[in-house]
mmCIF file of the N, C-alpha and C atoms, coordinates in Angstrom:
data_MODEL
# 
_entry.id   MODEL 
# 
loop_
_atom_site.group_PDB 
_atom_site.id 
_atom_site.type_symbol 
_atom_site.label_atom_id 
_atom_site.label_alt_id 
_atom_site.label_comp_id 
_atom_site.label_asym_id 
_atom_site.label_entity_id 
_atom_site.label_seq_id 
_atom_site.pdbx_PDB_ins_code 
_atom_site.Cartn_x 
_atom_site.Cartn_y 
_atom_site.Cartn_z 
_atom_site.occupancy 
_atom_site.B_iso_or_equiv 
_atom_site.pdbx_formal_charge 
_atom_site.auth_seq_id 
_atom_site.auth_comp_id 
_atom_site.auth_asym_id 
_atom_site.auth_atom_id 
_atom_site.pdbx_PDB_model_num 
ATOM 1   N N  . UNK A 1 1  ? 0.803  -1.194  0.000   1.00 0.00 ? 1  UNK A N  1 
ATOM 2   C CA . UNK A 1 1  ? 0.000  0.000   0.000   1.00 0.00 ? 1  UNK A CA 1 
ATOM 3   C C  . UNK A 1 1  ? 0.850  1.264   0.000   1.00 0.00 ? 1  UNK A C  1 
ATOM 4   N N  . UNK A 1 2  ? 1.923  1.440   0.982   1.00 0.00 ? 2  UNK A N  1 
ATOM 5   C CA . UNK A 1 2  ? 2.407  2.388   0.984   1.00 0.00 ? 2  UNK A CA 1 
ATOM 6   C C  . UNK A 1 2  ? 3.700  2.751   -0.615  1.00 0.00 ? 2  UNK A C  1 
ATOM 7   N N  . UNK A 1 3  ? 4.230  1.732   -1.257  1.00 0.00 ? 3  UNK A N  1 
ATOM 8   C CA . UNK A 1 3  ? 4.373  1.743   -2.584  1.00 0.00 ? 3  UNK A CA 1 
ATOM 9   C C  . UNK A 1 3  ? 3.248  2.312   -3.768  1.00 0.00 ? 3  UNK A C  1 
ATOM 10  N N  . UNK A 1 4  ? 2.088  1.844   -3.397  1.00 0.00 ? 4  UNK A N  1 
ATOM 11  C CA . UNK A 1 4  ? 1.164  2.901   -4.314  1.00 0.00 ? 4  UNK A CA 1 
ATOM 12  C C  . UNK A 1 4  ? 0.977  4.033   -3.995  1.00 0.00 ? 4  UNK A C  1 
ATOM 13  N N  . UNK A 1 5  ? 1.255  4.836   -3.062  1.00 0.00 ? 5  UNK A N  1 
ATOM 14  C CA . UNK A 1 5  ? 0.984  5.937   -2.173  1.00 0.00 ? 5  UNK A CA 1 
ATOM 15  C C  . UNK A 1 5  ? 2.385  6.811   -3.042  1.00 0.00 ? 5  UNK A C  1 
ATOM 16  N N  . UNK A 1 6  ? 3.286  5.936   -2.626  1.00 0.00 ? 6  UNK A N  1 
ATOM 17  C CA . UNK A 1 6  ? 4.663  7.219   -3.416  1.00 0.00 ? 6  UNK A CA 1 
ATOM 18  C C  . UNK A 1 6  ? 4.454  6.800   -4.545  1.00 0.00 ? 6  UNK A C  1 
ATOM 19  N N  . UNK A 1 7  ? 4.287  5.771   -5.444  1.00 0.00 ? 7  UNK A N  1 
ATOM 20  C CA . UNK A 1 7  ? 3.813  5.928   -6.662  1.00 0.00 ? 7  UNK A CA 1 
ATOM 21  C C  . UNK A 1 7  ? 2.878  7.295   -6.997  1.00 0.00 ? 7  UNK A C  1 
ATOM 22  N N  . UNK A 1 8  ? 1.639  6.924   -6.524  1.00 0.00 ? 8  UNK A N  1 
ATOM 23  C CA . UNK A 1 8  ? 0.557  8.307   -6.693  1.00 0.00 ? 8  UNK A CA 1 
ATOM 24  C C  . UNK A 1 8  ? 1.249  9.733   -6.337  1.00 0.00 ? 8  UNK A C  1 
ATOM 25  N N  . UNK A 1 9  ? 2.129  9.887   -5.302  1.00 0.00 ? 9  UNK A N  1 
ATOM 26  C CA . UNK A 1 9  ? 3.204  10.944  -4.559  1.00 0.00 ? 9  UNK A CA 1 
ATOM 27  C C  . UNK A 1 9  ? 3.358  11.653  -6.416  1.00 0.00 ? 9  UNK A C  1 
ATOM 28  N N  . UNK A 1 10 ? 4.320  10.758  -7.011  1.00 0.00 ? 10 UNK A N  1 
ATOM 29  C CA . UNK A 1 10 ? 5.165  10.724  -7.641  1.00 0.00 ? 10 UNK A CA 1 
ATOM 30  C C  . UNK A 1 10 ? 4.419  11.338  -9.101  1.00 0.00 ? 10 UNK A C  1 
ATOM 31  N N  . UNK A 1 11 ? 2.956  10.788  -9.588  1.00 0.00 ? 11 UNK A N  1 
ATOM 32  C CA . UNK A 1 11 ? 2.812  11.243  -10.796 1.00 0.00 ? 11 UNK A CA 1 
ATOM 33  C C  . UNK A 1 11 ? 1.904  12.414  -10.651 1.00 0.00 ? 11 UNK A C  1 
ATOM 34  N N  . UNK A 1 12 ? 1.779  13.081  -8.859  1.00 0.00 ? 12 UNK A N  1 
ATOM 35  C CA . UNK A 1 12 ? 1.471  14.348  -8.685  1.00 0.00 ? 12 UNK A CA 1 
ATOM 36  C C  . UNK A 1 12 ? 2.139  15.134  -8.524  1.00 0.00 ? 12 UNK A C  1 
ATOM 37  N N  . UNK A 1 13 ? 3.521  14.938  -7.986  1.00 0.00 ? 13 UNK A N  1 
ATOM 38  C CA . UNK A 1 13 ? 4.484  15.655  -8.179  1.00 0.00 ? 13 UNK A CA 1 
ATOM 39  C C  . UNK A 1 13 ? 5.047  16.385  -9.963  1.00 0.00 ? 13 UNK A C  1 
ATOM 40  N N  . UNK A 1 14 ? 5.015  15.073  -11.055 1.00 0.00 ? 14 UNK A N  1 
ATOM 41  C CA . UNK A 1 14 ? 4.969  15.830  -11.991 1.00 0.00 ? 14 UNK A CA 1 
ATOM 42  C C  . UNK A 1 14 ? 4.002  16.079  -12.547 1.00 0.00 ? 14 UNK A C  1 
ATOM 43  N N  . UNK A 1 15 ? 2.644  16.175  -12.308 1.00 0.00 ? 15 UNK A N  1 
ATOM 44  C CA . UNK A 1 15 ? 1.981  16.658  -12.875 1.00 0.00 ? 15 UNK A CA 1 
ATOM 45  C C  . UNK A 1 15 ? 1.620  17.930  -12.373 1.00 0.00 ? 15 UNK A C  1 
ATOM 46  N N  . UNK A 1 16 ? 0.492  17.720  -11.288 1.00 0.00 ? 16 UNK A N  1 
ATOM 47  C CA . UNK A 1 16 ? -0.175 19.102  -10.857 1.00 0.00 ? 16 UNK A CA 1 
ATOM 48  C C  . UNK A 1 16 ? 0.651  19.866  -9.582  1.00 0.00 ? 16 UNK A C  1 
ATOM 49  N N  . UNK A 1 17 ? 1.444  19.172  -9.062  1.00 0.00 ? 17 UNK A N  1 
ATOM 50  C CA . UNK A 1 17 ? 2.214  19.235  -8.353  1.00 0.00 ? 17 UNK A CA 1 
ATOM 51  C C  . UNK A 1 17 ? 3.128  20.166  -8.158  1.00 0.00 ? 17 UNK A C  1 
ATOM 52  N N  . UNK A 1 18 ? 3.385  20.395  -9.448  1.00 0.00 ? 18 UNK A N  1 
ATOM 53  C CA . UNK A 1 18 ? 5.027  21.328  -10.495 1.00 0.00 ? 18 UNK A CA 1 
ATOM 54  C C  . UNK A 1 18 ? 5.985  21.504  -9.188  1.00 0.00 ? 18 UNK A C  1 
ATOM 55  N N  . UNK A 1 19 ? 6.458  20.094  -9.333  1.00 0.00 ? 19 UNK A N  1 
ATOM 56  C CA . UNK A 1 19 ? 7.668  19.950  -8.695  1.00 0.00 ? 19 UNK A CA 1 
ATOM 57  C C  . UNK A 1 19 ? 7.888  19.780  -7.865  1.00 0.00 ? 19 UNK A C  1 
ATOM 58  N N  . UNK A 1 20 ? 6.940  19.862  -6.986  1.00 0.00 ? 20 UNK A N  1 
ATOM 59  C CA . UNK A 1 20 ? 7.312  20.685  -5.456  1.00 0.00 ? 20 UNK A CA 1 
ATOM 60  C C  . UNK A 1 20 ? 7.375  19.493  -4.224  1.00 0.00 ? 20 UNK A C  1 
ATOM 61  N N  . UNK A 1 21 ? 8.593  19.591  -3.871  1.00 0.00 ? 21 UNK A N  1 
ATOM 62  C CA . UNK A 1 21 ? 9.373  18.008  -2.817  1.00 0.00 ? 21 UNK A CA 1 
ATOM 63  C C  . UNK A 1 21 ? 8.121  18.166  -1.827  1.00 0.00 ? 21 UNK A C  1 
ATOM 64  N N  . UNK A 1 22 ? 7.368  19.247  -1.333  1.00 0.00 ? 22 UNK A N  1 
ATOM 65  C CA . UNK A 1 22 ? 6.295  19.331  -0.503  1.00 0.00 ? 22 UNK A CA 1 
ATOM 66  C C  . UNK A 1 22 ? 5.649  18.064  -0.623  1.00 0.00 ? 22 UNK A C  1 
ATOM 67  N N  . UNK A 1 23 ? 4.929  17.853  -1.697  1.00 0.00 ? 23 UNK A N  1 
ATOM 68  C CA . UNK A 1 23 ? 3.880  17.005  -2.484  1.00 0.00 ? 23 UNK A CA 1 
ATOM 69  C C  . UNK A 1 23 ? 4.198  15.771  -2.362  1.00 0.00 ? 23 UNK A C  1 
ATOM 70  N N  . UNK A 1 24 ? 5.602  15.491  -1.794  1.00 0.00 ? 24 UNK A N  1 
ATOM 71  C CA . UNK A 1 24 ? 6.154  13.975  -1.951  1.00 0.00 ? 24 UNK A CA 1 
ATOM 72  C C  . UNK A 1 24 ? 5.674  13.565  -0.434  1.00 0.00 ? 24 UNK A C  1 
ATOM 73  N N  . UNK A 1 25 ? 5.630  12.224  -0.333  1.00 0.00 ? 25 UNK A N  1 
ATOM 74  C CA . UNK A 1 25 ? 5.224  11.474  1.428   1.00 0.00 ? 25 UNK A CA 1 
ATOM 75  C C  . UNK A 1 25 ? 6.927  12.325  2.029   1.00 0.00 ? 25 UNK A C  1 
ATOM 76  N N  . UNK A 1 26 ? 7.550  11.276  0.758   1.00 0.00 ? 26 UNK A N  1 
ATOM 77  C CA . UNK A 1 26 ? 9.046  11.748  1.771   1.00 0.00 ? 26 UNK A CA 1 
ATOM 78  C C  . UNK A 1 26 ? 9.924  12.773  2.127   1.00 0.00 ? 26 UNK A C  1 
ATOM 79  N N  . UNK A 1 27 ? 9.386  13.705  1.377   1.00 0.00 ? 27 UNK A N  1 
ATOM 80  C CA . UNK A 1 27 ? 9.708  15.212  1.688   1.00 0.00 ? 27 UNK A CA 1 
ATOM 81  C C  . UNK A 1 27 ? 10.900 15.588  0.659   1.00 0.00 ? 27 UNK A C  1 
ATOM 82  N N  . UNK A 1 28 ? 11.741 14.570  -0.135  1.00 0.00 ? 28 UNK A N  1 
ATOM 83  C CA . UNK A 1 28 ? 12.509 15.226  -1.108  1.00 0.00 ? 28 UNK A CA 1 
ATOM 84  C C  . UNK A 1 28 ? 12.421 13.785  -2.328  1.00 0.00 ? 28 UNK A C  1 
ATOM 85  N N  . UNK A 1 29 ? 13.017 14.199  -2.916  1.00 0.00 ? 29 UNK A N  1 
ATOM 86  C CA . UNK A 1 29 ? 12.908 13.294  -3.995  1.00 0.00 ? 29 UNK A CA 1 
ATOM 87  C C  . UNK A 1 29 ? 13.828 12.391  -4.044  1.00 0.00 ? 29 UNK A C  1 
ATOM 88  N N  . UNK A 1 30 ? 15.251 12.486  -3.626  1.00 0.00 ? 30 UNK A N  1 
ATOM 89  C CA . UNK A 1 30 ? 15.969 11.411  -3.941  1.00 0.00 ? 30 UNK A CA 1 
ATOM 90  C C  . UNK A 1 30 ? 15.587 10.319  -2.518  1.00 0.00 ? 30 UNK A C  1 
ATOM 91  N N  . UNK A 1 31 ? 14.721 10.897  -1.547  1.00 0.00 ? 31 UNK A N  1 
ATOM 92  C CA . UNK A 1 31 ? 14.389 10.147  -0.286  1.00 0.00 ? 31 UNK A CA 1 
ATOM 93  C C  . UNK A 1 31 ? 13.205 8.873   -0.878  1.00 0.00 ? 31 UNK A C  1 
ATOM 94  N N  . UNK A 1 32 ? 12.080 9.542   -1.693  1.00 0.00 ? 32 UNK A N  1 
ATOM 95  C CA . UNK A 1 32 ? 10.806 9.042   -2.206  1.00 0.00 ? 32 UNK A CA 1 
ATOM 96  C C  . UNK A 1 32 ? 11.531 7.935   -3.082  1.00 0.00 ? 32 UNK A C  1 
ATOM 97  N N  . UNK A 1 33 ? 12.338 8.224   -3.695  1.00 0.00 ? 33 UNK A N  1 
ATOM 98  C CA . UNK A 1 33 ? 12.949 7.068   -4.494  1.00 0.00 ? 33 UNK A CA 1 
ATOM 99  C C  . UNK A 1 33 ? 13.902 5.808   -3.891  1.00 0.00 ? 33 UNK A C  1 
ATOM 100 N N  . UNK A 1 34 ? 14.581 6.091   -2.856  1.00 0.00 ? 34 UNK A N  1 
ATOM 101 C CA . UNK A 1 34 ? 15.079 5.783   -2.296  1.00 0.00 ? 34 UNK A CA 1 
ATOM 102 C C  . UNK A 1 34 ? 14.141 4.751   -1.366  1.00 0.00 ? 34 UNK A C  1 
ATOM 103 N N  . UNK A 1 35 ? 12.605 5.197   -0.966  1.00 0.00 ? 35 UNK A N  1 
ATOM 104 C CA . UNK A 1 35 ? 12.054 4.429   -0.301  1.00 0.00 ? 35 UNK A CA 1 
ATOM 105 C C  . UNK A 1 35 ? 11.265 3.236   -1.015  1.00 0.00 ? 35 UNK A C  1 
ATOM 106 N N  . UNK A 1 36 ? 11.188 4.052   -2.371  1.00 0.00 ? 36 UNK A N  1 
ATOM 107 C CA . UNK A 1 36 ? 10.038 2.988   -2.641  1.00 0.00 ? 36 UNK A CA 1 
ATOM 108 C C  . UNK A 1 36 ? 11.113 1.727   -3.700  1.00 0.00 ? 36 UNK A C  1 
ATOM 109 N N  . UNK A 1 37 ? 12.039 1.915   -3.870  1.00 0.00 ? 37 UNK A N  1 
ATOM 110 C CA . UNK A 1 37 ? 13.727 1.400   -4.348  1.00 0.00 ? 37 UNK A CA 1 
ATOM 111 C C  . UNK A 1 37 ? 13.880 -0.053  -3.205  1.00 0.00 ? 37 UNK A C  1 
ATOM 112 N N  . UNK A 1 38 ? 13.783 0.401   -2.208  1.00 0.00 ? 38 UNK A N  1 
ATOM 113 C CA . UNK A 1 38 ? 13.665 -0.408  -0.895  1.00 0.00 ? 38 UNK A CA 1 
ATOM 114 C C  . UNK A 1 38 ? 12.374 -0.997  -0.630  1.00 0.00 ? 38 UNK A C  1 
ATOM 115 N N  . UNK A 1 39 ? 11.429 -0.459  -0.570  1.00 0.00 ? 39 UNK A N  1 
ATOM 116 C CA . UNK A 1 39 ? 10.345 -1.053  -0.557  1.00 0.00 ? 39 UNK A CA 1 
ATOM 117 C C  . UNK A 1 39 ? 10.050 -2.325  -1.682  1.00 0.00 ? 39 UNK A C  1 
ATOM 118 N N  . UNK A 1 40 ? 10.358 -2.221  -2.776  1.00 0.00 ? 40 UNK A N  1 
ATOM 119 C CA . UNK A 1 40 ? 10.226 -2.760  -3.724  1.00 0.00 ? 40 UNK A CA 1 
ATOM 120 C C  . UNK A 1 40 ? 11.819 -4.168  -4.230  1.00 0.00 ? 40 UNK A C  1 
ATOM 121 N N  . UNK A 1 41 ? 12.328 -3.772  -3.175  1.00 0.00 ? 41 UNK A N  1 
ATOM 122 C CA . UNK A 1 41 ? 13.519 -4.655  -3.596  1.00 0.00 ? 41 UNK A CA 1 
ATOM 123 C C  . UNK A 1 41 ? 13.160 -5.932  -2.319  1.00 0.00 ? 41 UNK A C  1 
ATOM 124 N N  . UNK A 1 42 ? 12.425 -5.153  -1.025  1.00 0.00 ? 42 UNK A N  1 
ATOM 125 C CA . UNK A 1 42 ? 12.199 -5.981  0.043   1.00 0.00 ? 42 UNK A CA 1 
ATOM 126 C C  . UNK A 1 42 ? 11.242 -7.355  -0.178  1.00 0.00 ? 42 UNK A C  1 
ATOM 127 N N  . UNK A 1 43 ? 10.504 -7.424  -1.555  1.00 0.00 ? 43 UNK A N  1 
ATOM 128 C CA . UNK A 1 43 ? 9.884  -8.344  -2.170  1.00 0.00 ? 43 UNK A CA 1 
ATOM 129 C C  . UNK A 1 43 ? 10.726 -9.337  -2.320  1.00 0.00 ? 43 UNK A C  1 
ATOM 130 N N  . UNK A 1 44 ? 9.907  -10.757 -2.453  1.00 0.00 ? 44 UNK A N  1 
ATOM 131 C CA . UNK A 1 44 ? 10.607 -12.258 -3.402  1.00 0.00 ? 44 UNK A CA 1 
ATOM 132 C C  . UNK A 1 44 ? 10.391 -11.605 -4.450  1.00 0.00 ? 44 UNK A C  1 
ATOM 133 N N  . UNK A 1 45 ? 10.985 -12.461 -5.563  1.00 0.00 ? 45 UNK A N  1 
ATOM 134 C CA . UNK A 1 45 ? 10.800 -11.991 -6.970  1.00 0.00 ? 45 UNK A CA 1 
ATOM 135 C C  . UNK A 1 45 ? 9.279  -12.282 -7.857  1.00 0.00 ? 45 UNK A C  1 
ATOM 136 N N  . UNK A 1 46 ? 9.122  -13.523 -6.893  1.00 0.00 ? 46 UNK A N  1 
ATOM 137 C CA . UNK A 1 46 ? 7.251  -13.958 -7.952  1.00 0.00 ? 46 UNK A CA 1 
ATOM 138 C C  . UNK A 1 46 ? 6.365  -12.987 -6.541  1.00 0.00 ? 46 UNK A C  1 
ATOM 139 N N  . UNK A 1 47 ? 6.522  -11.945 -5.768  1.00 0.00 ? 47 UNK A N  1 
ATOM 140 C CA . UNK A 1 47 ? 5.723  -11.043 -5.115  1.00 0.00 ? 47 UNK A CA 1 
ATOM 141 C C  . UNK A 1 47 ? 6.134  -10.090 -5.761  1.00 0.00 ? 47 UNK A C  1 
ATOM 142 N N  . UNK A 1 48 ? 7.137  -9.841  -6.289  1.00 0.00 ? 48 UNK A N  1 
ATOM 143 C CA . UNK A 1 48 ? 6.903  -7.702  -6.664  1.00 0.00 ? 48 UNK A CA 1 
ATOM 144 C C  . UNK A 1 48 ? 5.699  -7.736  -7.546  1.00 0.00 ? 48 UNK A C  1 
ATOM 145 N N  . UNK A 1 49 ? 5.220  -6.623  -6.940  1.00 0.00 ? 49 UNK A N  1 
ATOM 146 C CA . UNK A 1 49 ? 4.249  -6.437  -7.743  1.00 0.00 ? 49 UNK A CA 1 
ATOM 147 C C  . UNK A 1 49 ? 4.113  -5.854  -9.469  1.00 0.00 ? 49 UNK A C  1 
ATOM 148 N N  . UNK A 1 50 ? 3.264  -6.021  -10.262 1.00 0.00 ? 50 UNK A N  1 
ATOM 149 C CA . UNK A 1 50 ? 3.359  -6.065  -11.271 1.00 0.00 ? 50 UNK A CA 1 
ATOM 150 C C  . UNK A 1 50 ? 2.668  -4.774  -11.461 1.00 0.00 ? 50 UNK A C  1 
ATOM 151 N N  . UNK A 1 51 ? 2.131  -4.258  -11.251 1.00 0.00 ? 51 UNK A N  1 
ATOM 152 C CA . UNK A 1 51 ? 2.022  -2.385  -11.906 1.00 0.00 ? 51 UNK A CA 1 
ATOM 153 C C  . UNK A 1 51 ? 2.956  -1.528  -11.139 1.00 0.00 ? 51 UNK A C  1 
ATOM 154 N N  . UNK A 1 52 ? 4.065  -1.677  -10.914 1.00 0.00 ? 52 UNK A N  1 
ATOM 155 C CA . UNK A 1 52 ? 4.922  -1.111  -10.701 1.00 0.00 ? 52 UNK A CA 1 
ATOM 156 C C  . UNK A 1 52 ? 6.363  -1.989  -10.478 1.00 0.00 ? 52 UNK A C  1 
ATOM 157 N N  . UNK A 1 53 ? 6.982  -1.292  -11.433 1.00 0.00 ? 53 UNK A N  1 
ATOM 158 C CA . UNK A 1 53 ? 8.467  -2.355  -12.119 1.00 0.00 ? 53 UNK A CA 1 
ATOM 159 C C  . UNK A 1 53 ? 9.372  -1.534  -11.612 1.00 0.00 ? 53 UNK A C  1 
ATOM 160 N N  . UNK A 1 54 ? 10.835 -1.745  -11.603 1.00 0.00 ? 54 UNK A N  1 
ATOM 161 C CA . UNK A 1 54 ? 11.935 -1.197  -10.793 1.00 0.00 ? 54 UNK A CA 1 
ATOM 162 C C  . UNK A 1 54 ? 12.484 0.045   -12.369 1.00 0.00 ? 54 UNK A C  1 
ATOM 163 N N  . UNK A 1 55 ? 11.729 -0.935  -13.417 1.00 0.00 ? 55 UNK A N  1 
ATOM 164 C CA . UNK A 1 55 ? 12.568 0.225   -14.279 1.00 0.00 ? 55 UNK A CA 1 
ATOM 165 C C  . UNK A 1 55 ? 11.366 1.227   -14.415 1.00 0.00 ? 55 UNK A C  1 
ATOM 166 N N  . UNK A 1 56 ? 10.027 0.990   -14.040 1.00 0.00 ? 56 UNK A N  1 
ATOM 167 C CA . UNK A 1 56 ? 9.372  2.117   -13.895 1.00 0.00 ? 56 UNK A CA 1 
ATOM 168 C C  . UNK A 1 56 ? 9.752  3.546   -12.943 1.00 0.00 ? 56 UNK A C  1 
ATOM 169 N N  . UNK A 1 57 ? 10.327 2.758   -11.622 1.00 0.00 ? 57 UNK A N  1 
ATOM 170 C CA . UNK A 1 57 ? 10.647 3.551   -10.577 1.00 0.00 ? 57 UNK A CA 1 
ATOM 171 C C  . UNK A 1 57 ? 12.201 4.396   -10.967 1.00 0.00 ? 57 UNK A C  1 
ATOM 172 N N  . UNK A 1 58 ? 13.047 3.506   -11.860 1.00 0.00 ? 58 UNK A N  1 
ATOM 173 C CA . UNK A 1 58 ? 14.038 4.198   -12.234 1.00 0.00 ? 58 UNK A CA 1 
ATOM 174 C C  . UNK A 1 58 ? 13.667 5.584   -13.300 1.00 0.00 ? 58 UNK A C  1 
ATOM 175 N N  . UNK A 1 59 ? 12.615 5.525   -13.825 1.00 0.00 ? 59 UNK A N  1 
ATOM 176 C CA . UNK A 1 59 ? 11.945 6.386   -14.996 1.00 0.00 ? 59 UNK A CA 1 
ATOM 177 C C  . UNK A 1 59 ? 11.468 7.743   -14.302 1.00 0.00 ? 59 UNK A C  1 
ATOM 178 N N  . UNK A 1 60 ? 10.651 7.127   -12.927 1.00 0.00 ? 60 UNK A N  1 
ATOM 179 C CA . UNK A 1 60 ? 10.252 8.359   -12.254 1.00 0.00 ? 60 UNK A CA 1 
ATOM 180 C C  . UNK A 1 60 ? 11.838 9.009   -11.542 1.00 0.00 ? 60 UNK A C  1 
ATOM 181 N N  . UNK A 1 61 ? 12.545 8.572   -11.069 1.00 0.00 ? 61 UNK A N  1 
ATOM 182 C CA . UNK A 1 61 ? 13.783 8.738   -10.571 1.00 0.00 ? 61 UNK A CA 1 
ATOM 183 C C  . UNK A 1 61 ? 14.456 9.682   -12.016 1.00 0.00 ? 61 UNK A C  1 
ATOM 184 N N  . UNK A 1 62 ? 14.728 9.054   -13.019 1.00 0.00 ? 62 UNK A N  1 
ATOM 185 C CA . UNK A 1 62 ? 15.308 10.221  -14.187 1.00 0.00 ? 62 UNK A CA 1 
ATOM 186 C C  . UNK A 1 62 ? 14.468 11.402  -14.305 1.00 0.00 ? 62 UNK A C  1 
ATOM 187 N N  . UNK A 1 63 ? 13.211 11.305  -14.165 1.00 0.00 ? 63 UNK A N  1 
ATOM 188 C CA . UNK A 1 63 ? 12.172 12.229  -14.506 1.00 0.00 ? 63 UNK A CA 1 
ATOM 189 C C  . UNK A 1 63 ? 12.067 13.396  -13.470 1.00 0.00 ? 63 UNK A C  1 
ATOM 190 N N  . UNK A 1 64 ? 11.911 13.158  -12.506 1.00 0.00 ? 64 UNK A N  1 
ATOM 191 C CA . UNK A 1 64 ? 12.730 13.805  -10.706 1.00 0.00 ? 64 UNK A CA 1 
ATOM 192 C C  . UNK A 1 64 ? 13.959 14.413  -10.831 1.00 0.00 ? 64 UNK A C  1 
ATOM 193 N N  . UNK A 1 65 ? 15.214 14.223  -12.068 1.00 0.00 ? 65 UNK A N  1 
ATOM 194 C CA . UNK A 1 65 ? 16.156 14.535  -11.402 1.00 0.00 ? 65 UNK A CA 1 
ATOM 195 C C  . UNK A 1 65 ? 16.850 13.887  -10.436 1.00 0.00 ? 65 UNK A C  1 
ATOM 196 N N  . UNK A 1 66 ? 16.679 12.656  -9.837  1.00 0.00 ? 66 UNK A N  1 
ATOM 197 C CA . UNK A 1 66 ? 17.149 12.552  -8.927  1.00 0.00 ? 66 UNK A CA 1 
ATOM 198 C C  . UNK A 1 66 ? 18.695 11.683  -9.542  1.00 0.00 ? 66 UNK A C  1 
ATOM 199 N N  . UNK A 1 67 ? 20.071 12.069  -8.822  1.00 0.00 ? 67 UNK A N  1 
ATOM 200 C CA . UNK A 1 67 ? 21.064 11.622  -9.234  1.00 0.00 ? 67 UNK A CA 1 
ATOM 201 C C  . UNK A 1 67 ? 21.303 10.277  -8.272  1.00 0.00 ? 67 UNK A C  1 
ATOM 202 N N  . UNK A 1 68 ? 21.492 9.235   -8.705  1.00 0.00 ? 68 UNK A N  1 
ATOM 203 C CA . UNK A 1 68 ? 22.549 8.200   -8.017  1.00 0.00 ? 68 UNK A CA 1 
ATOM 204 C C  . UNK A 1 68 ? 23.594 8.192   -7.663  1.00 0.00 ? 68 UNK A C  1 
ATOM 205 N N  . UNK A 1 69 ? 23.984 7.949   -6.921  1.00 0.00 ? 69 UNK A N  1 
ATOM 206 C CA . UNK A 1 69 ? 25.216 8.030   -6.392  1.00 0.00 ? 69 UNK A CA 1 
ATOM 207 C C  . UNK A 1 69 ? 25.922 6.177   -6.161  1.00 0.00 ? 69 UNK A C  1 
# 
């Protein structure tokens, strides 16, 4: 649940959002990615869920700006 939550975070942030780390659960962006990165890795592999993929989350992550380190 809380993976669909920063998902939803995430396509209000770029949409109506315009930008603003406010709008995120986690308060900045490389944090929101970072959680749901973890959240989503904390799965077996036949549980991750399937409307939301790691290269989706990497997409919102390029789209954010957010850099890897």
């Amino acid at each position: 649940m809380l993976l669909g939550r920063l998902q939803a975070d995430c396509e209000y942030y770029l949409g109506f959002g315009n930008k603003s780390p406010h709008r995120l659960w986690a308060g900045s962006e490389k944090t929101q990615i970072e959680y749901m990165t973890k959240i989503h890795d904390s799965f077996r592999e036949n549980e991750k869920p399937e409307w939301l993929t790691m290269e989706q989350i990497k997409e919102y992550s390029k789209a954010m700006e957010v850099t890897q380190e």
